[in-house]
PDB file with SEQRES, HELIX, SHEET and CRYST1 records, atoms N, CA, C and O in Angstrom:
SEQRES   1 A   73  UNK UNK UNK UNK UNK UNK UNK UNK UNK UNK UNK UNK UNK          
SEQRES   2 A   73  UNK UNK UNK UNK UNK UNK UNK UNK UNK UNK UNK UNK UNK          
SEQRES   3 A   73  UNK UNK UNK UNK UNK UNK UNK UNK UNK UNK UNK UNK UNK          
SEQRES   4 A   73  UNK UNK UNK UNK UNK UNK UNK UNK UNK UNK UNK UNK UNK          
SEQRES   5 A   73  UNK UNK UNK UNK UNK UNK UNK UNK UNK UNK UNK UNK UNK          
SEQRES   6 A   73  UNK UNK UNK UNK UNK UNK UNK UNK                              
HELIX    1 AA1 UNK A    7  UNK A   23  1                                  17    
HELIX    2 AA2 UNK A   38  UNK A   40  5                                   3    
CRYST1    1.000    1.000    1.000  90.00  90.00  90.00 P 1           1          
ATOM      1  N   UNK A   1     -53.936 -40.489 -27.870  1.00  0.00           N  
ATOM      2  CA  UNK A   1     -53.293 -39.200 -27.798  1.00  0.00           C  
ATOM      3  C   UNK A   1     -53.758 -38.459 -26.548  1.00  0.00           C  
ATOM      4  O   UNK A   1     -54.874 -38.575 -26.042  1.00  0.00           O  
ATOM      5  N   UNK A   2     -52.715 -37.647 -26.090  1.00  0.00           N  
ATOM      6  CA  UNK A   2     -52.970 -36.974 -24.673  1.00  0.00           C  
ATOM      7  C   UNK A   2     -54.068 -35.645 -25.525  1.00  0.00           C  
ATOM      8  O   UNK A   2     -53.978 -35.083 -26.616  1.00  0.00           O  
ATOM      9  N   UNK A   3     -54.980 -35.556 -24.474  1.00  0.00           N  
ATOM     10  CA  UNK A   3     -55.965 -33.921 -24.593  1.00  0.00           C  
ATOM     11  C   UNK A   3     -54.974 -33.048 -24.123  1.00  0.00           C  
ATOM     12  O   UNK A   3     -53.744 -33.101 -24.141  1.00  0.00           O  
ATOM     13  N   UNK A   4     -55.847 -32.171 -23.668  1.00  0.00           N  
ATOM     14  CA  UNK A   4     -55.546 -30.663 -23.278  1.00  0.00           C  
ATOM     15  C   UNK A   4     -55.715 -30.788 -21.511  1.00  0.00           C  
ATOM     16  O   UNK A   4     -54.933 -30.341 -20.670  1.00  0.00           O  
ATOM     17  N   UNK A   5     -56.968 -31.527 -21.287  1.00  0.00           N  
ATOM     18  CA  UNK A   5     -56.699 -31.523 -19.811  1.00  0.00           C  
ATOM     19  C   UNK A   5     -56.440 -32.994 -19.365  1.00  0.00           C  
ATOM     20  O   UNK A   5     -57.062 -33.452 -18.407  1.00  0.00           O  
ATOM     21  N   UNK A   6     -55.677 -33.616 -19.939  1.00  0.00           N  
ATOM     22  CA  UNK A   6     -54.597 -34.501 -19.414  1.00  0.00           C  
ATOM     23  C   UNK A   6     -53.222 -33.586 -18.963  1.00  0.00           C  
ATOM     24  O   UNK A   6     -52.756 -33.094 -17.935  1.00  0.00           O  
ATOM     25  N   UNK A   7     -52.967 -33.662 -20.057  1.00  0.00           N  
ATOM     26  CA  UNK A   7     -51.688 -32.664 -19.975  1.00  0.00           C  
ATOM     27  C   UNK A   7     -51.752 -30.862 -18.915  1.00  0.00           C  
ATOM     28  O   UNK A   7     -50.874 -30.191 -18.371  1.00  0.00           O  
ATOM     29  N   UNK A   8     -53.027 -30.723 -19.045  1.00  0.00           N  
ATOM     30  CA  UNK A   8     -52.884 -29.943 -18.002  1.00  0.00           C  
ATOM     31  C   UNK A   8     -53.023 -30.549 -16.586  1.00  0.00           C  
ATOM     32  O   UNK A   8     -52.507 -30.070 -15.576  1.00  0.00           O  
ATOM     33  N   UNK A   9     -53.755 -31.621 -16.638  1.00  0.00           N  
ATOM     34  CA  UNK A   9     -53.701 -32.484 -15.271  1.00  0.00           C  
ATOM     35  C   UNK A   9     -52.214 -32.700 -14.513  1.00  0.00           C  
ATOM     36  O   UNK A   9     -51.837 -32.480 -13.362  1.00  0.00           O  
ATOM     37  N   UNK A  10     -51.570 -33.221 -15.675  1.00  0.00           N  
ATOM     38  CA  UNK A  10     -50.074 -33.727 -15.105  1.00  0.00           C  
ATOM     39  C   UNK A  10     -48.989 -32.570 -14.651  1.00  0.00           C  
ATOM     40  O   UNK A  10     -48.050 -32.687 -13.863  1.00  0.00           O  
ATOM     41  N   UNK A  11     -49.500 -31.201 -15.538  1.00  0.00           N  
ATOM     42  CA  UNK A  11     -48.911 -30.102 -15.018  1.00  0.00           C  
ATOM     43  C   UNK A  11     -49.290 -29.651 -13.639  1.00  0.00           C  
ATOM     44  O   UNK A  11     -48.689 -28.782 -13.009  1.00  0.00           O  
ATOM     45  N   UNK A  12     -49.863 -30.016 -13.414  1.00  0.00           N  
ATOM     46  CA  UNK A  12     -50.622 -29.532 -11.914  1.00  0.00           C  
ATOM     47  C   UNK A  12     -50.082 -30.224 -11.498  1.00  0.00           C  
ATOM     48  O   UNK A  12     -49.137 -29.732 -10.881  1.00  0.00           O  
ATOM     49  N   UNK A  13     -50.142 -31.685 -11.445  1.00  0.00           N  
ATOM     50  CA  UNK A  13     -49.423 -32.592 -10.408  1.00  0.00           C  
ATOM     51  C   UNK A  13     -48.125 -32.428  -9.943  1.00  0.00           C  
ATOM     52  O   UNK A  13     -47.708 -32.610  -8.799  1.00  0.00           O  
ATOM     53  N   UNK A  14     -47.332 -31.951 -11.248  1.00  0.00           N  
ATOM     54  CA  UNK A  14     -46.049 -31.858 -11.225  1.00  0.00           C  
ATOM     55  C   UNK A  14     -45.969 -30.999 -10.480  1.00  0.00           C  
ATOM     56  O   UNK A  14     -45.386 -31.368  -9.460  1.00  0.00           O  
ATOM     57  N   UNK A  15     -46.465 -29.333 -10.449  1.00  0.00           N  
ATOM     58  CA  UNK A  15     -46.212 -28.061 -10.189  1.00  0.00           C  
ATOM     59  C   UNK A  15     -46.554 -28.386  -8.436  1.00  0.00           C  
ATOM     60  O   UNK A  15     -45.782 -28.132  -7.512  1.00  0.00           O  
ATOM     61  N   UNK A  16     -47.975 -29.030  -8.319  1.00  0.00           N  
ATOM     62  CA  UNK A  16     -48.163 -29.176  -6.673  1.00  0.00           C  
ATOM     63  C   UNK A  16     -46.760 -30.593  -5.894  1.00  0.00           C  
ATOM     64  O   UNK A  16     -46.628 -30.501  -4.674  1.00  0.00           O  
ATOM     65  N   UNK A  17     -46.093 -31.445  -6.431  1.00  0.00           N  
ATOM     66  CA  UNK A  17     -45.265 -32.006  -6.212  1.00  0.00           C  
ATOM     67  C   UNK A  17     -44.123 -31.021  -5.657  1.00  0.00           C  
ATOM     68  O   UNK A  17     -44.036 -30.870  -4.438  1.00  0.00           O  
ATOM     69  N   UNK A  18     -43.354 -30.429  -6.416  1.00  0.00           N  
ATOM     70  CA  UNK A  18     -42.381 -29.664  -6.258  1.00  0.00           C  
ATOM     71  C   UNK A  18     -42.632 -28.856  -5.446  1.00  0.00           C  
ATOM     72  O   UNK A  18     -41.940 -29.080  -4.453  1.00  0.00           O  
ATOM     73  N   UNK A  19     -43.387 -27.842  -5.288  1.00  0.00           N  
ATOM     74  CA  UNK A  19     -43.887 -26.675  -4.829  1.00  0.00           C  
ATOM     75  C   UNK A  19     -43.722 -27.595  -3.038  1.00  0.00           C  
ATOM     76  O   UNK A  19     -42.964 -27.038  -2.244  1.00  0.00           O  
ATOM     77  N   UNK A  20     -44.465 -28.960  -2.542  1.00  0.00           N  
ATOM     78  CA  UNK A  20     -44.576 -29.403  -1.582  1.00  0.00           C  
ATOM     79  C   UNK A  20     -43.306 -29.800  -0.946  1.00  0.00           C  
ATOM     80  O   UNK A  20     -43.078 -29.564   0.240  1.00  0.00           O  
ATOM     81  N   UNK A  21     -42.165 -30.634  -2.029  1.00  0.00           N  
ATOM     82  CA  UNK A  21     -41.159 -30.370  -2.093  1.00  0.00           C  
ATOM     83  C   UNK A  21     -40.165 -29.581  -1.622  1.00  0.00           C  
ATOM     84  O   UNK A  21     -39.507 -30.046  -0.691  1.00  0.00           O  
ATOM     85  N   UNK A  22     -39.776 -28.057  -2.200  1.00  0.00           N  
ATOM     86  CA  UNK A  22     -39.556 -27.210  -1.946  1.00  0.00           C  
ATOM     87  C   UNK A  22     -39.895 -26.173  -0.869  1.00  0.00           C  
ATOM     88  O   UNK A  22     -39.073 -25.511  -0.234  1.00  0.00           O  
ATOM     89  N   UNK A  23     -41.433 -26.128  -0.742  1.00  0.00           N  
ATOM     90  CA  UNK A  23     -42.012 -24.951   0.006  1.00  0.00           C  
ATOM     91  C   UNK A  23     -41.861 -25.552   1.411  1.00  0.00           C  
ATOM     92  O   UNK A  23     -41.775 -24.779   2.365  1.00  0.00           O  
ATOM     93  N   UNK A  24     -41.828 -26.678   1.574  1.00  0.00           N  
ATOM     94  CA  UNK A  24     -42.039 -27.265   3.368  1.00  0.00           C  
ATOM     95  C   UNK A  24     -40.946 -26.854   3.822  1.00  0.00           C  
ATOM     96  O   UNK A  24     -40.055 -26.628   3.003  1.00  0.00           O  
ATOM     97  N   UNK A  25     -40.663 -26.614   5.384  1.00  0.00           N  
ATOM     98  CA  UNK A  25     -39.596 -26.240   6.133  1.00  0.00           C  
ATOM     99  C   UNK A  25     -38.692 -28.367   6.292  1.00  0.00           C  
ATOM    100  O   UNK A  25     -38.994 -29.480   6.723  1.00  0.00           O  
ATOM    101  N   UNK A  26     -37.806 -27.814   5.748  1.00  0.00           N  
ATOM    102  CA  UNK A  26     -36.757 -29.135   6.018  1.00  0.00           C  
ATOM    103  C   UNK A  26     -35.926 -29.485   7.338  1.00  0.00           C  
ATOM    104  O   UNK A  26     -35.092 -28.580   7.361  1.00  0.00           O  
ATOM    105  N   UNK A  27     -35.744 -30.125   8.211  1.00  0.00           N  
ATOM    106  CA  UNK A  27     -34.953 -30.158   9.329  1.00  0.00           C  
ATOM    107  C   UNK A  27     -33.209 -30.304   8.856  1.00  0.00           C  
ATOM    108  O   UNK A  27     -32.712 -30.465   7.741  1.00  0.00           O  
ATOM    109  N   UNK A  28     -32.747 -30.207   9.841  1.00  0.00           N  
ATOM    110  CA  UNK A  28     -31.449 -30.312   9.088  1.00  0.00           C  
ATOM    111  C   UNK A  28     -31.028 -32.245   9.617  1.00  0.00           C  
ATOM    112  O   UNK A  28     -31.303 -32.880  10.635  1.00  0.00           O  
ATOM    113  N   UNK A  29     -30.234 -32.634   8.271  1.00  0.00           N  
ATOM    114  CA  UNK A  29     -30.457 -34.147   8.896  1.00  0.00           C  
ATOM    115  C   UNK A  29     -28.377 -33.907   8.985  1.00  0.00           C  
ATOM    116  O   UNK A  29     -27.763 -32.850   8.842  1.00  0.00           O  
ATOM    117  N   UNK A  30     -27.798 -35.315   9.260  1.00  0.00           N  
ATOM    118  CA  UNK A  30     -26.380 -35.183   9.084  1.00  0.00           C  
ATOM    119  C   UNK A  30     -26.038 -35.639   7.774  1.00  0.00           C  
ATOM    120  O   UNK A  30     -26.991 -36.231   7.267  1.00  0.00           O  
ATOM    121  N   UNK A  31     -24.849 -35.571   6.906  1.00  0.00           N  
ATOM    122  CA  UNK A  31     -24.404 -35.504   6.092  1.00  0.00           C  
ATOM    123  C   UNK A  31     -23.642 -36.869   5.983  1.00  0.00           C  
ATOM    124  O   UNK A  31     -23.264 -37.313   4.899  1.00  0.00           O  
ATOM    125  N   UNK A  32     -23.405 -37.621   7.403  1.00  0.00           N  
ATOM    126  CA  UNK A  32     -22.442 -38.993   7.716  1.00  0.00           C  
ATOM    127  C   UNK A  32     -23.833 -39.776   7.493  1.00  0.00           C  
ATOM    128  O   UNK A  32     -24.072 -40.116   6.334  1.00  0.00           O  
ATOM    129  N   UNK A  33     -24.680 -40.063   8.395  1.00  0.00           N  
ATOM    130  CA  UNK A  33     -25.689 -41.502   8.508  1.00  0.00           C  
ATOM    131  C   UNK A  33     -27.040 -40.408   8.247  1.00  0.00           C  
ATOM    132  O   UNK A  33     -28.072 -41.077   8.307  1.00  0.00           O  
ATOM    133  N   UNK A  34     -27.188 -39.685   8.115  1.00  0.00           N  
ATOM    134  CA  UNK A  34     -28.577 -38.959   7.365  1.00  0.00           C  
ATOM    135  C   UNK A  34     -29.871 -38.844   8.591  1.00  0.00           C  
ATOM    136  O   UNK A  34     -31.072 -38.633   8.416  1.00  0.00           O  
ATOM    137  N   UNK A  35     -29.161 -39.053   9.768  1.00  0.00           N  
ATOM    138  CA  UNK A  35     -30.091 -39.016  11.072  1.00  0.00           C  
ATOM    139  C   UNK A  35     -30.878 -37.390  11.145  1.00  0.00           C  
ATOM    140  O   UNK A  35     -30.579 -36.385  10.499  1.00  0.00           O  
ATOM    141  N   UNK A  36     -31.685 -37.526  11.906  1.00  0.00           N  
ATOM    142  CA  UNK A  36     -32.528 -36.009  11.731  1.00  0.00           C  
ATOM    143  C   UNK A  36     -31.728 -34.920  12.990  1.00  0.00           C  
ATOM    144  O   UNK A  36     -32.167 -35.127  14.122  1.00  0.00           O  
ATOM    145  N   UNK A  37     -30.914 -34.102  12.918  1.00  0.00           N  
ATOM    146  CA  UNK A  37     -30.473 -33.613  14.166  1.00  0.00           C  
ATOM    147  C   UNK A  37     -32.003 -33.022  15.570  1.00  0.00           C  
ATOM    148  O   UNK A  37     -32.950 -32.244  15.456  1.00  0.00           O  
ATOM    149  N   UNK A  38     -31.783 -33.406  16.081  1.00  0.00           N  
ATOM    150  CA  UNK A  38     -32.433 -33.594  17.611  1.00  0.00           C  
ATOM    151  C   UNK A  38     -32.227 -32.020  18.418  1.00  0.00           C  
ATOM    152  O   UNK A  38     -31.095 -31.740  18.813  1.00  0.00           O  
ATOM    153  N   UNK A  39     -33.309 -31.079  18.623  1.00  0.00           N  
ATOM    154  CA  UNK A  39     -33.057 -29.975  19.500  1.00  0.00           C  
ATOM    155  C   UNK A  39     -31.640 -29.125  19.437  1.00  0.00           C  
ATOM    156  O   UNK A  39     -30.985 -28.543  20.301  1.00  0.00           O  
ATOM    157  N   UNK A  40     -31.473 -29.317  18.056  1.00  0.00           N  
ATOM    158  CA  UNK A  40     -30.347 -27.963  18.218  1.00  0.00           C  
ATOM    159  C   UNK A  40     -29.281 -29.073  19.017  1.00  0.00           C  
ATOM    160  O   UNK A  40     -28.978 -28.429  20.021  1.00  0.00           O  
ATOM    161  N   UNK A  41     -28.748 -30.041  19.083  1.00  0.00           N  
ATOM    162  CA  UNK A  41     -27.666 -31.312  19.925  1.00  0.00           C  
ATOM    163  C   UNK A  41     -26.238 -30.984  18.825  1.00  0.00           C  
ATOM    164  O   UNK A  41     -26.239 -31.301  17.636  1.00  0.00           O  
ATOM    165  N   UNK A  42     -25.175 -30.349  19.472  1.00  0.00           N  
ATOM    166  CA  UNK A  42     -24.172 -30.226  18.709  1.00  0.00           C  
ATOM    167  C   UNK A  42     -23.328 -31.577  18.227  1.00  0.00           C  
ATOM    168  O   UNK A  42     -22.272 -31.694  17.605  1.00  0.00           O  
ATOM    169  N   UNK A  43     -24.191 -32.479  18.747  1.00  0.00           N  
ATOM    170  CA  UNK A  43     -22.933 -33.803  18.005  1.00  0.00           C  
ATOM    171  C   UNK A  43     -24.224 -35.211  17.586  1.00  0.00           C  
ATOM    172  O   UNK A  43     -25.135 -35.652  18.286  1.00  0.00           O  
ATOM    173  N   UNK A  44     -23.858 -35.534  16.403  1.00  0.00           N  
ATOM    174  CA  UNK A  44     -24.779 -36.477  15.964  1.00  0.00           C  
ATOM    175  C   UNK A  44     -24.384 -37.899  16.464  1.00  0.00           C  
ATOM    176  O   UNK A  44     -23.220 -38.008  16.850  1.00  0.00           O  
ATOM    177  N   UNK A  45     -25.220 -39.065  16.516  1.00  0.00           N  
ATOM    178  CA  UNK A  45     -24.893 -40.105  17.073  1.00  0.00           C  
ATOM    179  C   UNK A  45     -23.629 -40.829  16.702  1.00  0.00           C  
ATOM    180  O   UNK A  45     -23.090 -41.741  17.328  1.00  0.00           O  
ATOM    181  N   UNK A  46     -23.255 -40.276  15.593  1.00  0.00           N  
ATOM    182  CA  UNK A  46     -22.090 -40.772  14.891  1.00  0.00           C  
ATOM    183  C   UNK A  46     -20.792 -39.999  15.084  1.00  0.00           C  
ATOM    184  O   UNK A  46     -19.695 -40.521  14.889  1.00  0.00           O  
ATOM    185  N   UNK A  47     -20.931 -38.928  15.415  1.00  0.00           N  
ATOM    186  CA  UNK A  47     -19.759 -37.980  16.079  1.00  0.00           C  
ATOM    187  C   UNK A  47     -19.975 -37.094  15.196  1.00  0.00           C  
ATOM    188  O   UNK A  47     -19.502 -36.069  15.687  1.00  0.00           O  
ATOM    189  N   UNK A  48     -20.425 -36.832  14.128  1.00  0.00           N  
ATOM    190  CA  UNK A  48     -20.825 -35.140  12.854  1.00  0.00           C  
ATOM    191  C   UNK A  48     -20.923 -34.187  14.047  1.00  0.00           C  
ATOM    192  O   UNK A  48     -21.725 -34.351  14.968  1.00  0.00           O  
ATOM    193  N   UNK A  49     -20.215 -33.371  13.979  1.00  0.00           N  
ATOM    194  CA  UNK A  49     -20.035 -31.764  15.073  1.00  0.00           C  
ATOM    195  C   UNK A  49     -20.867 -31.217  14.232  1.00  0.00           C  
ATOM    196  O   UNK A  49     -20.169 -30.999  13.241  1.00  0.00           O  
ATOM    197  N   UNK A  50     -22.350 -30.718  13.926  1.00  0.00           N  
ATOM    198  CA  UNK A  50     -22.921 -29.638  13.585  1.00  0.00           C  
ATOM    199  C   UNK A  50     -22.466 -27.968  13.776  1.00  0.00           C  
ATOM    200  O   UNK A  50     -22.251 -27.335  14.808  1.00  0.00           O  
ATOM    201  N   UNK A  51     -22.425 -27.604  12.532  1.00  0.00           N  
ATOM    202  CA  UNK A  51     -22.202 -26.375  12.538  1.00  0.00           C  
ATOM    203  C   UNK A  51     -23.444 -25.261  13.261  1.00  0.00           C  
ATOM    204  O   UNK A  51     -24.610 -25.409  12.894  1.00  0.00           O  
ATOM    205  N   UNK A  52     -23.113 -24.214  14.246  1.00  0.00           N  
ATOM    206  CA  UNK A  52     -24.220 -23.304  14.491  1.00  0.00           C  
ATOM    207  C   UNK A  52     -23.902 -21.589  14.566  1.00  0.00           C  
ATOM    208  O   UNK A  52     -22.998 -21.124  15.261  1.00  0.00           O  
ATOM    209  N   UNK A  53     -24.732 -20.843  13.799  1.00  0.00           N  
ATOM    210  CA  UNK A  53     -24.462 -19.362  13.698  1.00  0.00           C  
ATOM    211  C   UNK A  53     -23.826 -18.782  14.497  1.00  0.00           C  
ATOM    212  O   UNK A  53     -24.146 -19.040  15.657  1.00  0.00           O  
ATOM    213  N   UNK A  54     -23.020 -18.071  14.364  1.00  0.00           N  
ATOM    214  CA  UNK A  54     -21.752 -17.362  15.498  1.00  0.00           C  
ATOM    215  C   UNK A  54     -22.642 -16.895  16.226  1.00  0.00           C  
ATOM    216  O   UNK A  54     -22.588 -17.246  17.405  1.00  0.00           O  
ATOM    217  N   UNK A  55     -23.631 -16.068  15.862  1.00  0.00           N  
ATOM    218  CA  UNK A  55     -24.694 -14.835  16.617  1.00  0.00           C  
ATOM    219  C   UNK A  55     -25.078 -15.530  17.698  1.00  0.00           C  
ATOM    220  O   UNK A  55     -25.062 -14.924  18.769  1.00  0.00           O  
ATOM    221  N   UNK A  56     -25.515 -16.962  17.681  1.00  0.00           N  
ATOM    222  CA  UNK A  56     -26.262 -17.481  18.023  1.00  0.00           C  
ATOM    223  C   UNK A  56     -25.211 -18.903  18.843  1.00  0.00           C  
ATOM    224  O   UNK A  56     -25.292 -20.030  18.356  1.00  0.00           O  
ATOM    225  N   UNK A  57     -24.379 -18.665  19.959  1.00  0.00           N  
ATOM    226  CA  UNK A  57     -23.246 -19.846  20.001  1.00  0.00           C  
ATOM    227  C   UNK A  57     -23.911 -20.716  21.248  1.00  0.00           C  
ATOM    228  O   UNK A  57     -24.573 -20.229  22.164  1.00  0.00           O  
ATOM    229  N   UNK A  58     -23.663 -21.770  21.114  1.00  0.00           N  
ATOM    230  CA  UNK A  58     -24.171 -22.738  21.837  1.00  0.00           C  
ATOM    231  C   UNK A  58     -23.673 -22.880  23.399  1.00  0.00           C  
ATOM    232  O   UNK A  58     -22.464 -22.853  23.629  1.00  0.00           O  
ATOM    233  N   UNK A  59     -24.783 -23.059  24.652  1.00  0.00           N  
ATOM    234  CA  UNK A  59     -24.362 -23.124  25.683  1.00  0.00           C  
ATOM    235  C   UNK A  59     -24.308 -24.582  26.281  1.00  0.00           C  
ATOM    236  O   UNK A  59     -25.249 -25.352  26.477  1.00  0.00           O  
ATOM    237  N   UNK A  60     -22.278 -24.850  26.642  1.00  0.00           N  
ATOM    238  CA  UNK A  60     -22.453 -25.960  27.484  1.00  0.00           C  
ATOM    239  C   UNK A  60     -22.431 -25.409  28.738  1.00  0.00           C  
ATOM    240  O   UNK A  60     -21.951 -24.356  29.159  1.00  0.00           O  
ATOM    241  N   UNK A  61     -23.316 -26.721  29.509  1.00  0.00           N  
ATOM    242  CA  UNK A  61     -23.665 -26.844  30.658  1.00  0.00           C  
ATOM    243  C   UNK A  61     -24.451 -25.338  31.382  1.00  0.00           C  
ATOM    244  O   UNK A  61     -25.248 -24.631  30.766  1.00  0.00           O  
ATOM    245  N   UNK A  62     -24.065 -25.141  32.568  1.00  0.00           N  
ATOM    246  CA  UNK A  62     -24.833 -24.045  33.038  1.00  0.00           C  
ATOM    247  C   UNK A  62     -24.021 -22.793  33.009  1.00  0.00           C  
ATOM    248  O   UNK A  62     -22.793 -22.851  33.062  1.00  0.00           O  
ATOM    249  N   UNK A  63     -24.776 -21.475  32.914  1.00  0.00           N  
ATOM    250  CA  UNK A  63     -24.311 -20.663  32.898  1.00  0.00           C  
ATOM    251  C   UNK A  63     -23.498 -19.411  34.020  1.00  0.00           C  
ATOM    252  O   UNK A  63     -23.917 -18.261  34.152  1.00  0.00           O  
ATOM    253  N   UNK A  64     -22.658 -19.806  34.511  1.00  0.00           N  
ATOM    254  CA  UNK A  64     -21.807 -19.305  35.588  1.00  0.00           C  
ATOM    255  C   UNK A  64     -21.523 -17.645  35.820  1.00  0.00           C  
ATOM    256  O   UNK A  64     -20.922 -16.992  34.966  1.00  0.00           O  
ATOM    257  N   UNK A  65     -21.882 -17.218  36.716  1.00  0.00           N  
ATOM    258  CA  UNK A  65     -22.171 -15.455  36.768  1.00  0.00           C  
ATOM    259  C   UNK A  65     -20.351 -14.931  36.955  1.00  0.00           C  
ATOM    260  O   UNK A  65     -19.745 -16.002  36.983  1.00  0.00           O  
ATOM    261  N   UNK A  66     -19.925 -14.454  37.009  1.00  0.00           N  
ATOM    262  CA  UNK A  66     -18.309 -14.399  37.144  1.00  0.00           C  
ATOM    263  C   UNK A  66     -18.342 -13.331  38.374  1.00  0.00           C  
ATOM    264  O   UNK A  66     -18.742 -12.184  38.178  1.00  0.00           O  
ATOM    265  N   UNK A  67     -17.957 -13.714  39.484  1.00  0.00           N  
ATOM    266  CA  UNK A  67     -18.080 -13.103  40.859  1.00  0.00           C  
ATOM    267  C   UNK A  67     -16.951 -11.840  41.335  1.00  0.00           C  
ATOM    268  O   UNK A  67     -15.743 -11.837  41.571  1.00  0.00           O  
ATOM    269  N   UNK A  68     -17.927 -10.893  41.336  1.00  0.00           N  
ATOM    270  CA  UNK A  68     -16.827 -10.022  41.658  1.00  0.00           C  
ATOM    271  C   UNK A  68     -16.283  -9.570  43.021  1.00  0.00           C  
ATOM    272  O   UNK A  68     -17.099  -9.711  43.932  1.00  0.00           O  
ATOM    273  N   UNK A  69     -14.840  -8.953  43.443  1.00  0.00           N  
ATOM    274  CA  UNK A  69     -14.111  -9.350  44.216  1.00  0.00           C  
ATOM    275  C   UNK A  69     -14.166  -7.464  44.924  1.00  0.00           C  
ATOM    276  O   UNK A  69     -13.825  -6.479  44.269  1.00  0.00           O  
ATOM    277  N   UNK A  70     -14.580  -7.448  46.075  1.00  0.00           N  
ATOM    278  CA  UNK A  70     -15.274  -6.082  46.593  1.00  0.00           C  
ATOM    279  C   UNK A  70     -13.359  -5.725  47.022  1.00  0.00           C  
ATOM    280  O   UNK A  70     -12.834  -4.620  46.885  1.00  0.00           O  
ATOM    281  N   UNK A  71     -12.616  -7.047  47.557  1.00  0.00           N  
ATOM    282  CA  UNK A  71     -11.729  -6.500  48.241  1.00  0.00           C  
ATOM    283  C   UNK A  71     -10.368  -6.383  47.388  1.00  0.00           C  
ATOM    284  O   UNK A  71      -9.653  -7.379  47.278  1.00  0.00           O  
ATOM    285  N   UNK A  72     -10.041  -5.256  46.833  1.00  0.00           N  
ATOM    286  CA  UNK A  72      -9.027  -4.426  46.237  1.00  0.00           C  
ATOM    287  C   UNK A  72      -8.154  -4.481  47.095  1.00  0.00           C  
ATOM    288  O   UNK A  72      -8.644  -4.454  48.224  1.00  0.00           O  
ATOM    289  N   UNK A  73      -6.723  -4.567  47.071  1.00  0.00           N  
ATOM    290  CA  UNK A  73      -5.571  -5.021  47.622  1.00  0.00           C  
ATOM    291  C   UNK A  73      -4.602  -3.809  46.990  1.00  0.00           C  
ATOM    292  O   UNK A  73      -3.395  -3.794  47.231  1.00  0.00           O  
TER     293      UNK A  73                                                      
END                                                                             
């Protein structure tokens, strides 16, 4: 027959399992081949387009200053 601190043993185990589980920061992986997404990379090796926060929109290539034109016509 199980004691008292068996059964409290296994509660602990359980409770520190989950908790490790749960509490760790998760990466985001893809949803097609389960690869780990790489630096914020909007396309997974398999072609999955990752979704990213509007606030926050992704820059291709370099960022181009838009030149303004002194001479008014």
């Amino acid at each position: 027959m199980y004691t008292v601190n068996t059964t409290l043993l296994i509660a602990i185990v359980l409770l520190i399992a989950v908790g490790v589980r749960y509490l760790t920061p998760s990466r985001e992986r893809c949803p097609e081949c389960n690869a780990l997404r790489e630096d914020d990379a909007p396309l997974c090796e398999c072609g999955w387009i990752f979704e990213f926060d509007d606030e926050k929109p992704l820059q291709y290539g370099e960022v181009e200053d838009e030149e303004t034109d002194d001479n008014d016509f």
